[in-house]
C-alpha positions as CSV (number, residue, x, y, z in Angstrom):
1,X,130.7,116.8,-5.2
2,X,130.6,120.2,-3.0
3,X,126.7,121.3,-3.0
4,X,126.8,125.5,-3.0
5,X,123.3,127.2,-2.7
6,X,122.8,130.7,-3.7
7,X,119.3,131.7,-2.2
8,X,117.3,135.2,-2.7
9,X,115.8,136.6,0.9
10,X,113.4,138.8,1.8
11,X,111.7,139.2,5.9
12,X,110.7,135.4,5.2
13,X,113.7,132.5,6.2
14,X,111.6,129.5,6.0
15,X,112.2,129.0,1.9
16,X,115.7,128.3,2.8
17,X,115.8,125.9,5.3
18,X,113.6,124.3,2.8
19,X,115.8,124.4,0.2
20,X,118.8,122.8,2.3
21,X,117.4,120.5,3.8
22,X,115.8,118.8,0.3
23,X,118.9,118.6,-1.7
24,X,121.6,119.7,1.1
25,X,124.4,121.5,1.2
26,X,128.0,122.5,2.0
27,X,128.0,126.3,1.0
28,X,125.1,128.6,1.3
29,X,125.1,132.5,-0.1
30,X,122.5,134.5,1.1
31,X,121.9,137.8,-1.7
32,X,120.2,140.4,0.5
33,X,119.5,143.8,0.1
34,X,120.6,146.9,2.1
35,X,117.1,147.0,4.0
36,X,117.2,147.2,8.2
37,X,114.8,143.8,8.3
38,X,115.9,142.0,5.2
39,X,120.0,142.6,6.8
40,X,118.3,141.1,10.3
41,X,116.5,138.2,8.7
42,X,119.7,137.4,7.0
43,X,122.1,137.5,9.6
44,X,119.8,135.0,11.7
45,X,119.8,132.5,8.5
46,X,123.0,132.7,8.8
47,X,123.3,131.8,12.6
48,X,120.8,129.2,11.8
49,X,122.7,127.6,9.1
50,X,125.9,127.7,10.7
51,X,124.6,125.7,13.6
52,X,123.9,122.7,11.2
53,X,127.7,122.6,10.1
54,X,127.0,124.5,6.6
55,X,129.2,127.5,5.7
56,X,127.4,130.7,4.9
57,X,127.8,133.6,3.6
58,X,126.2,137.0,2.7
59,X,126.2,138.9,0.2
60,X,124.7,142.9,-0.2
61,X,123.4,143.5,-3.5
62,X,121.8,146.9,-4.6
63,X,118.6,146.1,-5.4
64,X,118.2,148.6,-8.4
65,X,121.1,147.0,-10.6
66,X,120.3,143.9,-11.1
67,X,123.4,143.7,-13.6
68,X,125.1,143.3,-10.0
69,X,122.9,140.9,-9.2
70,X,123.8,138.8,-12.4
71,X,127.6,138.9,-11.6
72,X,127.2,138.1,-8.0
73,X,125.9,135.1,-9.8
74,X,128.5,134.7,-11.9
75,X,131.2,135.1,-9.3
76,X,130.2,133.0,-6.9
77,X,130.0,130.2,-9.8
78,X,133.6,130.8,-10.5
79,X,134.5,130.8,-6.7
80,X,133.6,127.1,-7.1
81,X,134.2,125.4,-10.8
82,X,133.4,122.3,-9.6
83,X,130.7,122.5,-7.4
84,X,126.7,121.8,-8.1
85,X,125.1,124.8,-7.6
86,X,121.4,125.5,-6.9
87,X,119.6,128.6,-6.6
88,X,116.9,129.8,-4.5
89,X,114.5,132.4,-5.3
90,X,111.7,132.4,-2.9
91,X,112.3,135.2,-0.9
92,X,113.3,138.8,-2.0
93,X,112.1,141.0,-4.6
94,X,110.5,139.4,-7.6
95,X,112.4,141.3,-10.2
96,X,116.0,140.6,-8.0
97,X,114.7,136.9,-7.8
98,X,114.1,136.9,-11.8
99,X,118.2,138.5,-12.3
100,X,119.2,135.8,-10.1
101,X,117.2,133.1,-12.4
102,X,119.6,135.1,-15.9
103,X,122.6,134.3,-13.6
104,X,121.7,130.8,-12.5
105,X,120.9,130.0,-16.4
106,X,123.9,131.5,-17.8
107,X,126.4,129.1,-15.2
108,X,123.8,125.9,-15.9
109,X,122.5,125.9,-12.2
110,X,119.9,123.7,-10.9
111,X,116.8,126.8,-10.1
112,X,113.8,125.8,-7.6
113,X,111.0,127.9,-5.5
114,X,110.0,126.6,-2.3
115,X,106.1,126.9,-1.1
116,X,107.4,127.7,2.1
117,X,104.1,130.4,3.1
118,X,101.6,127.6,2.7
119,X,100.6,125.9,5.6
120,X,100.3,122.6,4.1
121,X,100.0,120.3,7.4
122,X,101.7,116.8,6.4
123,X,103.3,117.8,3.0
124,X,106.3,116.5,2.7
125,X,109.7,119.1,2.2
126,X,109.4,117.2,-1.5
127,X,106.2,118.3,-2.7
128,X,106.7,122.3,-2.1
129,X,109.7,122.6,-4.4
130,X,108.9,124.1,-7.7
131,X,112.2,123.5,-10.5
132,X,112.2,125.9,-12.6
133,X,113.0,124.3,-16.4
134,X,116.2,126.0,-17.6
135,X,118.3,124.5,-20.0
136,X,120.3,121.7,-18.7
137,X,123.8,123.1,-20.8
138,X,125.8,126.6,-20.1
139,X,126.3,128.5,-23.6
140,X,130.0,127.7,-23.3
141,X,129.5,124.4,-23.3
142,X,127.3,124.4,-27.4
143,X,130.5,124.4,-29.2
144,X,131.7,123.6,-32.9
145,X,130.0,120.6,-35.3
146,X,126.9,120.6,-32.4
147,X,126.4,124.5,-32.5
148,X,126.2,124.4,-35.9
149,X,123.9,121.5,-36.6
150,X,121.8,123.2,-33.9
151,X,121.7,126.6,-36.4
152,X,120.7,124.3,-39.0
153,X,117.5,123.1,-37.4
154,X,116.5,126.8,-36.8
155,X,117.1,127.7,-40.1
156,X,115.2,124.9,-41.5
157,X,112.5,123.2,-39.4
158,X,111.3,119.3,-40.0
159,X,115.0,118.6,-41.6
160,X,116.1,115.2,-40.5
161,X,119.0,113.1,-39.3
162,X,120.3,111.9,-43.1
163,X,119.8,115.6,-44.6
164,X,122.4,116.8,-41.4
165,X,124.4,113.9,-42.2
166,X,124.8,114.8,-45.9
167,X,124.7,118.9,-45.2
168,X,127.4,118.1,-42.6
169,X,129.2,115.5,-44.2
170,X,129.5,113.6,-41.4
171,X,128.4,109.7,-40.9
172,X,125.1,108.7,-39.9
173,X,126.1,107.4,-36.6
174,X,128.1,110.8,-35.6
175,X,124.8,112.7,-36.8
176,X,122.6,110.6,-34.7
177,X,124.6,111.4,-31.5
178,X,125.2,115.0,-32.3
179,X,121.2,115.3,-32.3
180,X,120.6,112.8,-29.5
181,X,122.7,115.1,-27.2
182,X,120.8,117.8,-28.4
183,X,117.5,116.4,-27.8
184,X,118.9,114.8,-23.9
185,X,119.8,119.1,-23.3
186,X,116.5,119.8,-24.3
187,X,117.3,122.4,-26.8
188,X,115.4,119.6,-29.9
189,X,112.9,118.0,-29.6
190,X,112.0,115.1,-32.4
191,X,108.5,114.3,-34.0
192,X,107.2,111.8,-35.6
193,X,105.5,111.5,-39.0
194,X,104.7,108.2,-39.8
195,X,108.6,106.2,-40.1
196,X,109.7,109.8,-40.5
197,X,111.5,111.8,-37.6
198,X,111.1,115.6,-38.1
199,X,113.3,118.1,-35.9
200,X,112.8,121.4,-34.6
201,X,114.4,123.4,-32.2
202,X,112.9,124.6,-28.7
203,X,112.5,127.9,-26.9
204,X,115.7,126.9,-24.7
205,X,117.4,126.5,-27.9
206,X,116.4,129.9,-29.6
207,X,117.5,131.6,-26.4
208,X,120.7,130.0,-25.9
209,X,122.2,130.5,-29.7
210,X,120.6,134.1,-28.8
211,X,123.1,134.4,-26.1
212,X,126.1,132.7,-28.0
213,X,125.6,134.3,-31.4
């Protein structure tokens, strides 16, 4: 599957190198602002990246509307509907870098920060990414019995797999997977009391039935 990166940059370059070379990739977007160095330092990542075989392209944003920002996002996603995308926000503004995380979380992207400043001597490419934890599952994707059984465990904190099974009237083993899947997106999590399993929804959950409702 095509690997697109979408990465953030600032008067710094090294971030992205980083980047590619730890998960690779076939299509890099480089968000940049208007600014004589940041368009410079851009244009070379560019040369750079083109000179390992990976397409690149930029992309001017206007820094003080970071709506734009989001739908950059969103449009590059739909320029490739079947591609993995990742999304780089080391370099650039920290509030352009933060629209960019809104956009990566609303298409499901992978987000990560690379340490790239530090001068680590020996660390491995590896051990400088930070992943940001977004939910693993685009709104569009929470749909019907599963959307609702999530609203359910908002609503009502500690209910269980049998009392979704009989508010649902659904069978046991179709309950079971609708929260398993739940739980595997992160937007549940499961405790136990005793033989009892309580369930409760996350933060990731909250803010994605946020987004949906």
């Amino acid at each position: 599957m095509k690997k697109v990166h979408i990465a953030t940059v600032g008067v710094q370059f090294g971030g992205v190198f980083s980047g590619l070379l730890n998960y690779g990739a076939d299509v890099l977007y480089l968000l940049h602002s208007n600014r004589d160095d940041v368009v410079t330092n851009a244009q070379l990542i560019k040369r750079k990246v083109e000179q390992i075989g990976c397409t690149c392209h930029l992309k001017l944003i206007d820094v003080y509307n970071v709506q734009t920002v989001i739908e950059t996002v969103l449009d590059i996603s739909k320029a490739h509907p079947k591609a993995t995308i990742f999304v780089n926000i080391s370099g650039g503004l920290s509030y352009i870098a933060a629209a960019t995380q809104i956009g990566a979380y609303l298409i499901g992207a992978k987000v990560y920060f690379m340490r790239y400043w530090e001068k680590e001597e020996g660390e491995a490419v590896a051990e400088k990414v930070i992943e940001l934890p977004l939910p693993k599952i685009r709104p569009t994707e929470l749909k019907g019995t599963r959307r609702k059984i999530l609203g359910y465990i908002e609503k009502n904190p500690g209910c269980n797999n049998k009392e979704i099974t009989d508010v649902f009237k659904i069978s046991a083993q179709m309950s079971s997977k609708h929260v398993l899947n739940l739980i595997m997106d992160e937007l549940v999590r499961e405790e136990r009391t005793g033989k009892e399993k309580k369930l409760f929804i996350t933060n990731s959950g909250k803010l994605l039935l946020k987004i949906i409702k």
